[in-house]
N, C-alpha and C positions, 0 to 999 in steps of 0.2 A: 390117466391120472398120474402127475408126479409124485415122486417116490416122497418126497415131504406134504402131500395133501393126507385126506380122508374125506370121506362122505359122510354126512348129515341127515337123517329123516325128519324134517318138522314138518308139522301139524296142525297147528294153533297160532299161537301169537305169535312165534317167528316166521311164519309165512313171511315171503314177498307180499301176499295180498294183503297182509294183517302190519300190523305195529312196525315189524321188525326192524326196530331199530339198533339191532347188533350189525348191519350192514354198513353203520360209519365208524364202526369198530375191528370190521376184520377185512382186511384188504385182500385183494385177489381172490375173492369169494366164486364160482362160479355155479349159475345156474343149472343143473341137467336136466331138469322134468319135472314135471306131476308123475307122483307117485302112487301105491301104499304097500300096506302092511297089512300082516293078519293081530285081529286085535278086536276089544272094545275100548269103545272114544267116550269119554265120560267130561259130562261138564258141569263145571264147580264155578257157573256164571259171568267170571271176568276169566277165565282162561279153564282148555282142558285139560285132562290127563289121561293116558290111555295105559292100559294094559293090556299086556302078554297072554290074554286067554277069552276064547270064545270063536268063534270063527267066522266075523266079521271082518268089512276092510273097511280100514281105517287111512283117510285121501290123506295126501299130505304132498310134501317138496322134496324133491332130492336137492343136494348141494356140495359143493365138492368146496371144501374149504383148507388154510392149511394148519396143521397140526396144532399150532397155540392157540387156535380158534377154540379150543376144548374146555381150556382156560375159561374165556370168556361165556361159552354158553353154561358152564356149571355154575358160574355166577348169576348169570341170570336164569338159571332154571330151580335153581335154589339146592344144589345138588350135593351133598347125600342127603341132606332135613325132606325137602318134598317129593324130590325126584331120584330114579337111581339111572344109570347110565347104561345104556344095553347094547349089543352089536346086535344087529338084526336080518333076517333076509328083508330086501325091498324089490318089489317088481316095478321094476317103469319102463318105459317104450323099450326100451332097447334089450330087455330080459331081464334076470333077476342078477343084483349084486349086492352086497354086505355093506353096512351102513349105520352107525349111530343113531339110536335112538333116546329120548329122555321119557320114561315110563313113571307113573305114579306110584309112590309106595306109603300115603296118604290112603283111610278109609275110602273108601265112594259107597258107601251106606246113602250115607245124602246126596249122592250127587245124581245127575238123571244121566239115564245114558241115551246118545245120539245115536240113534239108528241108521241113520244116511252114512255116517261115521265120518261127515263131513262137518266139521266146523265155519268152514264159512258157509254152510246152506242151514244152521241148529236152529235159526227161528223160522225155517218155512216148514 
């Protein structure tokens, strides 16, 4: 990892396999793996939000992006109003390293929680 990168844990809607369309936004993005995290994956219908407690794994992406990309995903994550910003351990192929995450700091009274703690698998 370049000394101007960081790592990324997403989740949900900025997957590669989902929306994400921050990817014509941030240049030199690089892919590292399917990941997770320890967590619950909670969904609030058109997007989730996970937290930091419970001891579930929560699938998600790694991504090594560079530094202003930070910029960009607080904007789209709505970040400090819906989301807060966390450094987190991530386990992916390669063993565990430290990674950004966007965690919910929004009720989920109403929201359901995904037990697969997969968002692309929440309606099977």
């Amino acid at each position: 990892m370049g000394s101007y990168n960081i790592r990324i844990f997403v989740y949900g809607t900025l997957m590669g396999c989902a929306d994400a369309s921050w990817q014509q936004f941030v240049k030199n993005a690089t892919f590292v793996g399917r990941a997770y995290i320890i967590g619950t994956l909670y969904d609030f219908g058109v997007y989730p939000g996970v937290k930091l407690k419970g001891e579930g794994q929560v699938q998600g992406e790694l991504w090594e992006v560079p530094k202003y990309a930070l910029n960009i995903f607080d904007r789209y994550e709505g970040y400090p109003e819906l989301y807060d910003r966390e450094q987190v351990d991530v386990t992916a192929r390669k063993g565990k390293t430290k990674a950004w995450v966007y965690t919910c700091n929004i009720n989920t009274e109403r929201a359901g929680i995904i037990k697969s703690g997969d968002w692309t698998k929440r309606n099977n």
